[in-house]
N, C-alpha and C positions, 0 to 999 in steps of 0.2 A: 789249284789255279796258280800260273806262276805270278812272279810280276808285273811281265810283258803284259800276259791275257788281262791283269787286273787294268795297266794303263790302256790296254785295246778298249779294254770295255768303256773306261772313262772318258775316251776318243770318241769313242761309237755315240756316245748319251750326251755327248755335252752341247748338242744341239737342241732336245729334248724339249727345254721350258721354252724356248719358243714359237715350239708346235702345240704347245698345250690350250692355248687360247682357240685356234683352230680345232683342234680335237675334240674340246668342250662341245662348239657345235656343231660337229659332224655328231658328236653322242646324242645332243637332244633332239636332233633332225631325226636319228633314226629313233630315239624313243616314242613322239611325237605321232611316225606313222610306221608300226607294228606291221607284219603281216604274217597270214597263218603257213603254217608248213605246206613247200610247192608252190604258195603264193609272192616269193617273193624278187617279185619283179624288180620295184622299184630300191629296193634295197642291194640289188645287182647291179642294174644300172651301176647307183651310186658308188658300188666296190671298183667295176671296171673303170669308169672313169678316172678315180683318185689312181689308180694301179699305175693305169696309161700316164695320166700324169708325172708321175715318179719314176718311170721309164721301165716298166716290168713289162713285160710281154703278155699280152691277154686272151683268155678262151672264154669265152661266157658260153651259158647253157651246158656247164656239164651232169649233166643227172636232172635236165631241167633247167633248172635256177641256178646250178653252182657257177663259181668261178673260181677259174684257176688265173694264178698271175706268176711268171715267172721271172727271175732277175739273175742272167746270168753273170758271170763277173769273174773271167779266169778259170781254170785251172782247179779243183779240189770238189769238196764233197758236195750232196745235195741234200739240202735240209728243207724240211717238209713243216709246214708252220699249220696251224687248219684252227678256225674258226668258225660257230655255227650262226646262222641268221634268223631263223623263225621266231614265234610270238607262239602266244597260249591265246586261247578265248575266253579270257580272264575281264573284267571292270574293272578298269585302275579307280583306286581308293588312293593315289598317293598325294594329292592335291599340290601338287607339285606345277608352274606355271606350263611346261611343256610335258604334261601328262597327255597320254592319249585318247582319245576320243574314237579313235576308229573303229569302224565294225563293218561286217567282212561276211561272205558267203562262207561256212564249211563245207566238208566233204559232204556229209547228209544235205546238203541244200537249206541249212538254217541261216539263217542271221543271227551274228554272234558278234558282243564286242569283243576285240581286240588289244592285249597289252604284249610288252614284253615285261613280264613276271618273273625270266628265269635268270636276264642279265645278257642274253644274247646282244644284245645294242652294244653293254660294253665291251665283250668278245669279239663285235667286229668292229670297233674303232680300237681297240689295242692292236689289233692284229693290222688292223690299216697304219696304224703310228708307227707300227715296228718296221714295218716297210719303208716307210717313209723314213726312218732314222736311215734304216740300210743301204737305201738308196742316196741319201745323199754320203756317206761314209765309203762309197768303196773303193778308194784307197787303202781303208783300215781291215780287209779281208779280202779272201779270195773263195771263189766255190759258187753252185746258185742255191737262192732261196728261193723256196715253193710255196707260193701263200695259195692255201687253199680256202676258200668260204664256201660251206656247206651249206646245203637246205636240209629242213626238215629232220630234224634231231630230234624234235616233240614225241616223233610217230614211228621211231626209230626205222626211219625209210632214208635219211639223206646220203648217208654215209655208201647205203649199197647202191644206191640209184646214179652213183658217183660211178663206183667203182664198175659197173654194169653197164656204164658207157662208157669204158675203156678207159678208165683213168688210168689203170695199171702199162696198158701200152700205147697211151700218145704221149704220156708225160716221160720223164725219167725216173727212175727206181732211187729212191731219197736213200741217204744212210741211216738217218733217224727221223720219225713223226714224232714232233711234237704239239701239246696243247695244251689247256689251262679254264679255269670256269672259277668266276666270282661264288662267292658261297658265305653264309652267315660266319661273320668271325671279324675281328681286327683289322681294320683295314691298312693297307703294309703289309700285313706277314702272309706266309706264303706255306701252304703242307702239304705233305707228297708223302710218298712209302716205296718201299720196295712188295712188285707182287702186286696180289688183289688190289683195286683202288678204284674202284664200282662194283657195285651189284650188277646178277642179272637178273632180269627182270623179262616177264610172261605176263600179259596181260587175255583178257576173253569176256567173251559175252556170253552168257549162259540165258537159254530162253526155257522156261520149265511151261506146260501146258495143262490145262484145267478145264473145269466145263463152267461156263458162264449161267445165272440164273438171276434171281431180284433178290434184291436184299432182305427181305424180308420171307425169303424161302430156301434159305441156307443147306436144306438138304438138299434139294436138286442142286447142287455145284457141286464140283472137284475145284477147291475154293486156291487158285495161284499165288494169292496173296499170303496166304497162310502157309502152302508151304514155300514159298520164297524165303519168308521171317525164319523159318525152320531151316531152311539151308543156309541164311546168313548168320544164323547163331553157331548153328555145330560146324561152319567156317573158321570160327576162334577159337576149336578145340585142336586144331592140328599145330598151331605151334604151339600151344600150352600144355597138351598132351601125348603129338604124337611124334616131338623134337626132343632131344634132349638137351639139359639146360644150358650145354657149351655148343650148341648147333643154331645157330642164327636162319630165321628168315621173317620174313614181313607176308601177309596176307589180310590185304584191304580190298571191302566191298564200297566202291566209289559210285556204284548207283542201282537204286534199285528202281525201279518203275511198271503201276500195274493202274490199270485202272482208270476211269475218267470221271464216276460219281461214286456220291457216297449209299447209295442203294441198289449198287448195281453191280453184283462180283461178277468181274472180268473173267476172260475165257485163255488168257493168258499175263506172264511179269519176265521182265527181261531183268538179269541184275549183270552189271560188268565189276569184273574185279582184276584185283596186280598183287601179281607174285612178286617179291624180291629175292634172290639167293645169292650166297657167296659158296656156293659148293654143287659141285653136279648131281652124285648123289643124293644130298639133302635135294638138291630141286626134283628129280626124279621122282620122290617120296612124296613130296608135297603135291606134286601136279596129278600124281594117282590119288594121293585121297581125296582132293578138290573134285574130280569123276567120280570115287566110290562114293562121297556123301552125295552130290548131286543128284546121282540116279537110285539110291537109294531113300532120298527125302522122296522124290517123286514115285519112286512103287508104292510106300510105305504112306501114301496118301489117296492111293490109285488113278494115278495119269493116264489119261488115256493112250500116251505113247510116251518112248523117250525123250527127256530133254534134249536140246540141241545146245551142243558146247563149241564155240567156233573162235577161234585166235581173232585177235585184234592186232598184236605187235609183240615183237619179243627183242631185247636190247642184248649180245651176248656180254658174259665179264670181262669188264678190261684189269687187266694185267700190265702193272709195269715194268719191263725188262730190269734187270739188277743192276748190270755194269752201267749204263744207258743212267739210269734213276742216282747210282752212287756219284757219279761222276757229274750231274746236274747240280745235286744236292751241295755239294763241294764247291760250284761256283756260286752257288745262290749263298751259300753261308760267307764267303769271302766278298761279294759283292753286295749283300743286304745286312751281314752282321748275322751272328749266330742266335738271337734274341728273336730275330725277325721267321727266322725259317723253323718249322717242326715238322717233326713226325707224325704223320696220325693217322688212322685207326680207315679200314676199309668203308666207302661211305655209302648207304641203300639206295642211295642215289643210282641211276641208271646212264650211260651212254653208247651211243653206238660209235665213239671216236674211235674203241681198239680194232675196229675192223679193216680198218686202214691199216695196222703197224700187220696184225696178223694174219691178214690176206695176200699181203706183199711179201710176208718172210721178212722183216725188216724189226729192229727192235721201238718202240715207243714209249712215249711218257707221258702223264698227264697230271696235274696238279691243280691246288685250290688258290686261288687266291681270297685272304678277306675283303668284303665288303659294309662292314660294321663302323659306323664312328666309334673308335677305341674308347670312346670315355663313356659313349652308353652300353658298351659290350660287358666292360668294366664293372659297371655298376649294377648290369643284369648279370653277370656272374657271382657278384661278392652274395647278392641277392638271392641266388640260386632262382633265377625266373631268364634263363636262356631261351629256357620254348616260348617264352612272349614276346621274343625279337622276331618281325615280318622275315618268314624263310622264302624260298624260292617256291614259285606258284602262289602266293599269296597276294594279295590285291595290294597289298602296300608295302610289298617288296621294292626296295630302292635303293642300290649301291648309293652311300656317299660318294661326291664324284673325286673326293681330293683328299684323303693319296690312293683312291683306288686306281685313277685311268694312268697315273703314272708306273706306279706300281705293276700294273699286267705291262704294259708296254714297256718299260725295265727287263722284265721279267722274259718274255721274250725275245728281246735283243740278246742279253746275256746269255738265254738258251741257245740258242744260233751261234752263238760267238765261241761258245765249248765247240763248237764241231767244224766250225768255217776256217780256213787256213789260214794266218794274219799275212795283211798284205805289207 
């Protein structure tokens, strides 16, 4: 970063603590009321309005729910900002005064409450703030910026359902996509890599079939519950056994369900589970033997037919471009200090953000921001009890709001300001 870029930046943010107060409750508004992937209406609304007000150009409903907001400004490149919206059907545990209460139809037609668990609320008010900085600063650049806010990142449907509704040809082709996601850590510091920087991830429903009887006459059954149990065990033999020890992947059974009494063996059990991979091949390997034990738990028990294996959602690996990532890294370390920004490690985590950079042919980047109070991260590290900090998807997941909501919206601008021409 030169000098120039360093005082651009300082020009661009030094409006910043002003919007903060404001920002706070645009974050708890959208905490407040969640909504589930495709559902989010009201939280579009609320994106186009603020847009329009800041003088960005507006398209609502792209992919549905998304919004696109444009801010052209001269002359140079187009930088692609992207944000995602959706909630989990998670019970906030965080007893927080603007915790959510909401609950909401799913896809299957349940009733289900309602949080945002994963930090989505603060990914789209930094991305609303960053706007809002750009938009009053532009004197201090030239180029447009693309604020994209996406739906349904949960179910990894938002990103194609975008792109599937021509985002690629109503909008303009960006030079770079960028994006960012709160995540357990330090809140301030900021980590990124070169390369891998998500897992992919496969998820499925697997429904295995039995013969139903009384409980109390265990021979007449082809008992599904039993071998369900038997399929979710020799599940945990394939990366302990069939990876070798420098080969990563994840394989979790997140639900099993059979049954409605205790004297009554069902006649069928559904179990859904998620792959994670950081390699094609290793995923390859993994997704055949999750099929060969399946259908082999089920002869080996005698099913009356085969199991039914059916996808539920698959997130590809996002990759972050080298030059794109070194060249980020370099402003973030000149503008946060070198203490603030790391390097780290590819994370199982899933998103469907790199299908933007890699469906365009365009390079992309994505990064973590912390959201930990530094002094309890601190002290669950010295402690060695880090897995006891509320991660994402947990009911008592809750970014600190301060320095997190400054921090991503920082973080942001400055992204933008590596690629935007100074005005």
């Amino acid at each position: 970063m030169t000098a120039n870029q360093k005082g651009g930046n300082d020009t661009l943010l030094a409006g910043l603590a002003g919007l903060l107060p404001d920002l706070e409750q645009v974050y708890a508004d959208i905490h407040a009321h969640p909504e589930l992937s495709m559902q989010e209406k009201r939280t579009a609304d609320l994106v186009a309005k603020r847009l329009r007000q800041t003088g960005f150009e507006v398209t609502a409903g792209v992919g549905k729910t998304g919004v696109v907001g444009l801010l052209k400004n001269g002359d140079g490149p187009v930088v692609m900002l992207r944000a995602d919206m959706d909630a989990l059907p998670v019970q906030e545990a965080t007893g927080v005064p603007y915790a959510s209460k909401v609950t909401a139809t799913d896809a299957e037609g349940h009733t289900v409450p309602v949080m945002h668990a994963c930090g989505h609320d603060m990914h789209v008010t930094w991305l609303l703030g960053a706007a809002a900085v750009l938009a009053q600063t532009r004197a201090a650049w030239k180029g447009t910026v693309m604020a994209v806010f996406q739906p349904a990142e949960e179910t990894a449907a938002g990103a194609q359902a975008m792109i599937d509704d021509g985002l690629f040809k109503r909008f303009p082709k960006p030079e770079v996509v960028l994006g960012q996601h709160v995540m357990v850590g330090p809140a301030g510091a900021l980590g990124g890599r070169v390369g891998t920087i998500t897992s992919a991830a496969d998820s499925f429903q697997v429904r295995l079939f039995g013969r139903g009887a009384h409980g109390s006459m265990p021979q007449a059954s082809i008992d599904p519950v039993v071998m369900a149990a038997s399929v979710v065990l020799r599940l945990q033999t394939i990366v302990a056994r069939e990876l070798a020890p420098a080969e990563s992947a994840v394989v979790t059974v997140g639900a099993l369900q059979a049954g409605t009494k205790e004297n009554v063996i069902p006649d069928e059990a559904i179990i859904k589970l998620n792959v994670r991979t950081f390699d094609e091949g290793v995923r390859a390997r993994v997704l055949a033997a999750i099929t060969r034990i399946v259908n082999a738990e089920a002869a080996a028990s005698g099913a009356p037919k085969p199991p039914e294996i059916t996808p539920l959602d698959r997130y590809p690996m996002a990759s972050n471009d080298q030059e794109a990532t070194e060249r980020l890294a370099a402003v973030f370390r000149e503008h946060f200090s070198q203490e603030r920004v790391h390097e780290v490690g590819p994370a199982s985590a899933s998103e469907d953000f790199g299908s933007f950079g890699t469906q365009w042919g365009v390079p992309s980047v994505f990064w973590f921001v912390g959201g930990t109070d530094p002094e309890v991260y601190a002290k669950a590290k010295a402690a060695n009890r880090l897995n006891e900090i509320p991660s994402n998807h947990n009911p008592h997941f809750l970014p600190v709001l301060h320095p997190t909501l400054e921090t991503g919206v920082e973080a942001m601008v400055v992204a933008a300001r590596a690629w935007l021409v100074a005005g």
